[in-house]
C-alpha positions in Angstrom: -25.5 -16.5 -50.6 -21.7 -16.1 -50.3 -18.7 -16.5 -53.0 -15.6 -17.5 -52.1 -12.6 -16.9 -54.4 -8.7 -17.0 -53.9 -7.2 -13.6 -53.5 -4.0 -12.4 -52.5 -4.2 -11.0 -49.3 -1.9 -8.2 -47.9 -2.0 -8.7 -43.6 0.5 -5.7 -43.3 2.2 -3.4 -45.6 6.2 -4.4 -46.4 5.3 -8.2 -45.9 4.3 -11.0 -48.6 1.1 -11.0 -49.5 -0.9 -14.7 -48.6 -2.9 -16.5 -51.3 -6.4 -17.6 -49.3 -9.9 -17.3 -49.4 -12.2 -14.9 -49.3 -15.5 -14.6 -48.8 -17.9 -11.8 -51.1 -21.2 -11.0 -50.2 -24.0 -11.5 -52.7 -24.2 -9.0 -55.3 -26.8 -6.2 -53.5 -28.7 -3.4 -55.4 -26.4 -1.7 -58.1 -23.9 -4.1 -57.5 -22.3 -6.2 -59.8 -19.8 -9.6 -59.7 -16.9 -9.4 -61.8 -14.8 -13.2 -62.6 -11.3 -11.1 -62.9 -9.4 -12.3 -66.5 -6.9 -9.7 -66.0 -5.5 -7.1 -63.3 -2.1 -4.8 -63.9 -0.2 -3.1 -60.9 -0.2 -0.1 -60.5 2.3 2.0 -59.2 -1.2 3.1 -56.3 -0.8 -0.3 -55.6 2.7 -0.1 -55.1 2.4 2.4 -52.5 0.0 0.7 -50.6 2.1 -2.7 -50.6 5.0 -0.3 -49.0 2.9 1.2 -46.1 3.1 5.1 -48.0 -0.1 5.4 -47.7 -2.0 4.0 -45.3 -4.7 1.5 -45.2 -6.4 -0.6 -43.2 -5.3 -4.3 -43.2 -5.8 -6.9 -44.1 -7.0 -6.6 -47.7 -6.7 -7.5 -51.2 -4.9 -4.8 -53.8 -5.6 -4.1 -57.1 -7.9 -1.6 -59.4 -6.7 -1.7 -62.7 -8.5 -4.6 -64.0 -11.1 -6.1 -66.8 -13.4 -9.4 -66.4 -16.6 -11.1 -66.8 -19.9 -10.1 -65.4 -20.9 -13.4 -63.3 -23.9 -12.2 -61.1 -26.0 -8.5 -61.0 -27.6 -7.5 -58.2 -31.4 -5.4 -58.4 -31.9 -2.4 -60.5 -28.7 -3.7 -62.8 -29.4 -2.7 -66.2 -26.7 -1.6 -68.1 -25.0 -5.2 -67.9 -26.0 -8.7 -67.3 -24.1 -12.2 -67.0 -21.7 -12.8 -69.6 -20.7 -9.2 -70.4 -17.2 -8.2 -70.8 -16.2 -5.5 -68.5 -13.6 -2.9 -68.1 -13.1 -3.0 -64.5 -12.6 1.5 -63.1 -12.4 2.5 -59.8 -13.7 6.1 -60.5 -17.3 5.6 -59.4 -20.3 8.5 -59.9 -23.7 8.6 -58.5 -24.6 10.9 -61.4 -26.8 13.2 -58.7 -24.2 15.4 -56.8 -23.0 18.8 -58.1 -19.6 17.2 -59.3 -21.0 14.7 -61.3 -23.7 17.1 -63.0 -21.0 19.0 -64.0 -19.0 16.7 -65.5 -16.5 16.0 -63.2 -17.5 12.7 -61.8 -14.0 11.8 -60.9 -14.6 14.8 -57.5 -17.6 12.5 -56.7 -19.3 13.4 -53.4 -21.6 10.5 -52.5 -20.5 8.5 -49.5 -22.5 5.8 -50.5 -19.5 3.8 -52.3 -17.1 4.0 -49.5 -19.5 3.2 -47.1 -20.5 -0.1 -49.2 -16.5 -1.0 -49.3 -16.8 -1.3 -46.0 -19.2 -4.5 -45.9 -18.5 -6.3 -49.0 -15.6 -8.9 -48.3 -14.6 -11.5 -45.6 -11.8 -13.3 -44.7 -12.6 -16.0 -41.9 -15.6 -14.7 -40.8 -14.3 -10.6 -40.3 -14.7 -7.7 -42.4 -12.3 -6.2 -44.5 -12.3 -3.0 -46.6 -12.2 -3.6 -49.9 -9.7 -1.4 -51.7 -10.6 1.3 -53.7 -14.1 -0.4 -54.4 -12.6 -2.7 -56.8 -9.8 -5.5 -54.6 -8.8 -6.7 -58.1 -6.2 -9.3 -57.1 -8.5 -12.1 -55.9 -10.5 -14.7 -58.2 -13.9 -12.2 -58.3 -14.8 -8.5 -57.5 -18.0 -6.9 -56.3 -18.2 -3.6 -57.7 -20.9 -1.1 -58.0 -22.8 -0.9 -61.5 -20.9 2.6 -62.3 -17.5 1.4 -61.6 -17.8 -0.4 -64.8 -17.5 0.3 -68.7 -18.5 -2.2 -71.8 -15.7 -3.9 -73.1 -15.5 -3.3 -76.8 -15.5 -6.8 -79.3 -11.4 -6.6 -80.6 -10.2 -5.2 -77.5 -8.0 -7.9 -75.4 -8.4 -8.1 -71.7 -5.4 -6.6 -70.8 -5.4 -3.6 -72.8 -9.3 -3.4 -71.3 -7.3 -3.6 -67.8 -4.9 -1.0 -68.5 -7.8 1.3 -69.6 -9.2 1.0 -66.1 -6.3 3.1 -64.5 -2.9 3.9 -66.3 -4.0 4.4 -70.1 -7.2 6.5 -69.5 -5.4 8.6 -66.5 -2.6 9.4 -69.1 -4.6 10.1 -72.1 -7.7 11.8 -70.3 -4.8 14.4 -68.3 -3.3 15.3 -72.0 -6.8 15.5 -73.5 -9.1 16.6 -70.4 -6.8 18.9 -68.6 -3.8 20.0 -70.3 -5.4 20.3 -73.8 -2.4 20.7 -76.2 -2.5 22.5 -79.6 -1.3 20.7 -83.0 2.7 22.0 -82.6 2.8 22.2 -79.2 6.0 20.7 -76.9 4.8 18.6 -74.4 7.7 17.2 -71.4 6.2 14.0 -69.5 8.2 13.0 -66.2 7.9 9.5 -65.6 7.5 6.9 -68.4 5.5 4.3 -66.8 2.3 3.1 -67.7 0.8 6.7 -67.4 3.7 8.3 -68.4 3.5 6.2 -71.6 0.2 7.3 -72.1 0.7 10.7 -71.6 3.5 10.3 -74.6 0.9 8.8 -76.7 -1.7 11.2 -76.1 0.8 14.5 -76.9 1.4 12.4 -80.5 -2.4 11.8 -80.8 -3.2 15.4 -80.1 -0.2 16.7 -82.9 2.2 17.5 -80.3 5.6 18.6 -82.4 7.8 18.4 -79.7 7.1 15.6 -76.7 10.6 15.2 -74.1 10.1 12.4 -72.2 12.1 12.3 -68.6 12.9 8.6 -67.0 16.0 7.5 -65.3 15.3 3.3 -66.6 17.3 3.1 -70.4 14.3 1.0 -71.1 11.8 3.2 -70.1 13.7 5.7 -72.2 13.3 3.5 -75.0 9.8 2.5 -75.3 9.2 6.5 -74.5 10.9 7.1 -78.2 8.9 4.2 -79.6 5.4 5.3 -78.7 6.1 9.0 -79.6 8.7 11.1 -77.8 10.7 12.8 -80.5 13.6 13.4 -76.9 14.1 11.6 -74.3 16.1 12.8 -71.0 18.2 11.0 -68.3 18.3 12.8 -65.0 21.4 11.2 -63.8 22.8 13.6 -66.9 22.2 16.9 -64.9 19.8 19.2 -63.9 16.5 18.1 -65.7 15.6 21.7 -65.7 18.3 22.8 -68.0 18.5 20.2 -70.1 14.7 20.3 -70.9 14.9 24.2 -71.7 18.1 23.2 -73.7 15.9 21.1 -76.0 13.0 23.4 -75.6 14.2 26.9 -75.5 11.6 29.2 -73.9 9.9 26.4 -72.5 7.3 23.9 -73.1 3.7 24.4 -73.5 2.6 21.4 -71.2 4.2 19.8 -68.6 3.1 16.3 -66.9 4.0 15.1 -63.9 3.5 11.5 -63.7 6.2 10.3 -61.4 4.8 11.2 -57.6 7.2 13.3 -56.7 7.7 16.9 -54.9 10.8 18.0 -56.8 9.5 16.6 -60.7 6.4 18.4 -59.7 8.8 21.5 -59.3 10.5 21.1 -62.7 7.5 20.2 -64.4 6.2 23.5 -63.4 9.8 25.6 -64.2 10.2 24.2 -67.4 7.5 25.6 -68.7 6.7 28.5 -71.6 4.5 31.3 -70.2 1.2 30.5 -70.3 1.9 26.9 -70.2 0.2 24.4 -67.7 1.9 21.6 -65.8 -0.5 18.5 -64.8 0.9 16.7 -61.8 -1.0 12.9 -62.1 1.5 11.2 -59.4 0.6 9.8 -55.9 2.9 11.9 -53.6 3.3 10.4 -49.7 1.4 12.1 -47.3 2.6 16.0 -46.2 4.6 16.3 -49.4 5.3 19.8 -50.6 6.2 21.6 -53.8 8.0 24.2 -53.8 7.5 26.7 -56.9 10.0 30.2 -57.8 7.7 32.8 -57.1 8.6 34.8 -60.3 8.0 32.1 -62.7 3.8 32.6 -61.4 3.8 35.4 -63.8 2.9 35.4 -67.2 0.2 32.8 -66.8 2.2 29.7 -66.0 -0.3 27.1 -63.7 0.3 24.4 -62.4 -2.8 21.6 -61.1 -3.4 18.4 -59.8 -6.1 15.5 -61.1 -7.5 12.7 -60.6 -7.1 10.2 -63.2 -6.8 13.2 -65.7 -10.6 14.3 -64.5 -11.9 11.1 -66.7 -16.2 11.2 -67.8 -15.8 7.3 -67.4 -19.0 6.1 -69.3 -17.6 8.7 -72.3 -13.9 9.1 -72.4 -12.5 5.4 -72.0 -14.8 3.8 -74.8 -13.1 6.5 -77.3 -10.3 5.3 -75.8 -10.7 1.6 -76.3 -11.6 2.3 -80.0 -8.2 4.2 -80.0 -6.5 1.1 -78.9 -9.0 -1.0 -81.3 -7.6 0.9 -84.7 -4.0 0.8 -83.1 -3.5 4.7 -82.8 -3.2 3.8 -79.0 -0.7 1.3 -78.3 -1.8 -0.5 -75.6 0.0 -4.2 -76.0 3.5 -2.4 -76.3 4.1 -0.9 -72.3 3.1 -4.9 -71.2 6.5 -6.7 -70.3 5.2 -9.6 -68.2 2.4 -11.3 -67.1 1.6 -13.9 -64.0 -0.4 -16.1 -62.3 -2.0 -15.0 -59.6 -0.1 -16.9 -57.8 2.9 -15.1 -58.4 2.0 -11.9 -57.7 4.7 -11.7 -54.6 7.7 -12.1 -57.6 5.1 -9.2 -60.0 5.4 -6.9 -57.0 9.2 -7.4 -56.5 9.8 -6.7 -59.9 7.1 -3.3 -60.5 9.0 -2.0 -57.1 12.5 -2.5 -58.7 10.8 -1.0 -61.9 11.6 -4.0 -64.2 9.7 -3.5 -67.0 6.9 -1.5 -67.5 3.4 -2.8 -66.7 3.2 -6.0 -65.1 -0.1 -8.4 -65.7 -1.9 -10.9 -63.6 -3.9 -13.3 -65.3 -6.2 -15.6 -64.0 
């Protein structure tokens, strides 16, 4: 048996994406079918509607996304029709070293991408489903891990958000960077992660959080959610101005825009002994270039992926965060779509109009 579902289709990067049908296979062992309620775009998703990283075509975007459990396939047992689901594209097999160890996120089974490769049609051909999940079409077919429970109280778009952008931020403040009560924190980038990053500083009793955006809006929100300063670039050297407001330097630094030179000043702006956390998707070959003699005195400087989330155990703390309103999930939302609009959702997250756009379906 086959489902067919609408899904916006990209054919080749830089060009419109086309609304059609496409065809899922039956849900196979560890698998599970998803009815999508919500997706966001992410700023991933972005980069592989430009062509910055490349992928094959064609095939449907999207990863940050929460639904309903409509089919499970054998040896399913954590979930069964009817379940609300947050939707994660971090999968595990729970057998390797990496996953043993708590870092499911490094994953080493094949198994997944090799499965990606044979779950979706369109017209009779295969296409590779993106990042396991293909979250902008009508249903998903995920595996069994690539899921979380969705909470009662939590809506499905903050469930969505906690798929990607939310937990990435939080879990790289909380997993990786680890800030003490009265720390200073600097975040550059204040989009969805960015936002979350914010949050998780306040949460963690950060005294001192400088958030660094070059959108007033973004600026904005930033001070809302818990940055005590907040930084334009196109006011001078980011550098100086942060270690202006933060003389010596700040604890924790992170990088959440994508980009070789914030990487660089998330890393010079820092206290000795401080760590800077670069979350952003840089294009293939970048490099960051770091002052030799700011090595000493302990400064580091790392990369994660999705702030080295323990799926199954970090985003349901993080949906009851949300739940009590210590995280504020509802607030970096500034639009939401029909699916078939997602062209106009795209033009707008590009342009960076808002903050987190939402597809509904």
């Amino acid at each position: 048996m086959t489902y067919i579902c609408r899904a916006a289709v990209m054919h080749k990067p830089g060009e419109p994406f086309q609304l059609q049908d496409i065809q899922l296979s039956e849900p196979a062992y560890g698998e599970v079918l998803v009815r999508t309620m919500s997706a966001g775009i992410c700023g991933t998703d972005l980069h592989f509607a430009r062509g910055t990283m490349p992928f094959p075509v064609p095939t449907v975007l999207g990863h940050e996304a929460a639904g309903v459990v409509e089919a499970i396939g054998a040896g399913v047992s954590g979930f069964k029709d009817g379940d609300r689901v947050i939707v994660c594209d971090q999968t595990f097999c729970g057998r390797c070293a990496a996953c043993l160890t708590g870092r499911m996120v490094y994953c080493t089974d094949p198994g997944t991408k090799q499965r990606q490769k044979a779950r979706m049609t369109i017209d009779g051909r295969l296409v590779r489903q993106y990042l396991g999940v293909s979250a902008f079409a009508e249903l998903m077919l995920v595996d069994e891990a690539a899921l979380v429970a969705m909470p009662a109280g939590l809506s499905f778009d903050a469930a969505a958000l906690l798929g990607c952008c939310l937990t990435t931020g939080l879990a790289a403040v909380f997993n990786v960077a680890r800030p003490a009560p009265g720390s200073t924190v600097a975040v550059f980038g204040c989009g969805g992660v960015g936002l979350a990053a914010i949050q998780a500083a306040r949460i963690s009793g950060a005294a001192e959080t400088i958030a660094v955006d070059l959108e007033p809006h973004r600026r904005e929100t930033a001070a809302k959610l818990g940055a005590t300063v907040t930084i334009d670039p196109a006011d001078g050297d980011v550098t100086k101005q942060i270690l202006a407001k933060a003389p010596g330097g700040v604890d924790a630094a992170i990088e959440a825009v994508g980009l070789a030179e914030t990487a660089g000043q998330a890393f010079a702006v820092l206290h000795p002994g401080g760590q800077a956390t670069v979350l952003g998707m840089m294009p293939p070959g970048a490099e960051i270039r770091l002052p030799a003699a700011l090595l000493r005195h302990g400064r580091g400087i790392t990369g994660t992926v999705m702030g080295s989330v323990r799926t199954r155990f970090d985003i349901p703390r993080y949906a009851d965060l949300a739940i009590r309103g210590t995280l504020r999930s509802e607030e970096i939302i500034t639009s939401s779509r029909p699916l078939h609009n997602l062209n106009e959702a795209m033009a707008d997250a590009d342009a960076c109009q808002g903050i987190r756009s939402m597809i509904h379906f």
